[in-house]
C-alpha positions as CSV (number, residue, x, y, z in Angstrom):
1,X,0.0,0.0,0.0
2,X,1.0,3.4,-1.2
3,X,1.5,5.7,1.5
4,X,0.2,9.5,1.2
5,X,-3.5,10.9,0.2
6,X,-6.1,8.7,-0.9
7,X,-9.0,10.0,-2.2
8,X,-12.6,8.6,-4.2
9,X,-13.4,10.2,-7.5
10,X,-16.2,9.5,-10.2
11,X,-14.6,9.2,-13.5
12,X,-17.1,9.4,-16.8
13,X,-17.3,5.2,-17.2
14,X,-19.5,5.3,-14.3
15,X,-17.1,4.1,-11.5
16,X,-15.9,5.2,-8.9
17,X,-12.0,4.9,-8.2
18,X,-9.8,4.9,-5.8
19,X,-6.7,7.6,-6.6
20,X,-3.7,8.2,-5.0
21,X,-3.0,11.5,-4.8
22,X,0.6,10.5,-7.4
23,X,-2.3,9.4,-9.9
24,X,-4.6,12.9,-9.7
25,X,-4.4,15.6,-12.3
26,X,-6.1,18.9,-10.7
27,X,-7.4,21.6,-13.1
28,X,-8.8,24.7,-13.1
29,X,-12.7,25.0,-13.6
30,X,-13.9,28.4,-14.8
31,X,-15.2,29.8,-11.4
32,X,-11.7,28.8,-10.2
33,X,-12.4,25.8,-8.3
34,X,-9.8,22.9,-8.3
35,X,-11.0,19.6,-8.8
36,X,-9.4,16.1,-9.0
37,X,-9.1,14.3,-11.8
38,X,-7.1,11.2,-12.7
39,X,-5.0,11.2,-15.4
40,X,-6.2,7.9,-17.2
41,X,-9.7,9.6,-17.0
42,X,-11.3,8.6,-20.6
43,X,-10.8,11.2,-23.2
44,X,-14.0,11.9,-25.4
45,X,-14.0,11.8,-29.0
46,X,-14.7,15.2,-30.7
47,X,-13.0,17.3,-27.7
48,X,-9.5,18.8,-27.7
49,X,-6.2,16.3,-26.4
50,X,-6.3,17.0,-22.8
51,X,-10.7,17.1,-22.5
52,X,-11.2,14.9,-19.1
53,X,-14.9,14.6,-17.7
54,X,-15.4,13.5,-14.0
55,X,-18.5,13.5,-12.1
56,X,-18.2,15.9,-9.1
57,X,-21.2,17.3,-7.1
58,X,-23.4,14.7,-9.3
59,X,-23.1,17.6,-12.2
60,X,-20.5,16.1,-15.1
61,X,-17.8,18.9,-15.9
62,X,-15.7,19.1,-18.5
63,X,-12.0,19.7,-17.6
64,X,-9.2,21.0,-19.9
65,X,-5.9,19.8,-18.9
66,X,-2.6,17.6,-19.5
67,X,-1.6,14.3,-18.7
């Protein structure tokens, strides 16, 4: 077991997933909260390289960010 931060996101396949903080990616959303979102999130067709979705606040966002 990993030591550090642990923490439970909903990714857009559905699932929740257990992240070590190593594995998050945080972004900026437009009203400047910071979010986590994994890195191996699921891309979706038709948005730009770096487009993550993740469920948060049972609302699905749309991230832009990097791997």
């Amino acid at each position: 077991m990993k030591e550090g931060k642990f923490t439970t996101v909903n990714l857009n396949d559905g699932e929740q997933h257990i992240m070590h903080q190593d594995e998050l990616l945080v972004v900026e959303k437009g009203n400047n909260t910071l979010y986590p979102v994994a890195k191996e999130s699921y891309p979706i067709g038709g948005y730009a390289p770096g487009s993550y979705f993740c469920t948060c606040n049972t609302t699905q966002e749309k991230f832009i960010g990097s791997k």
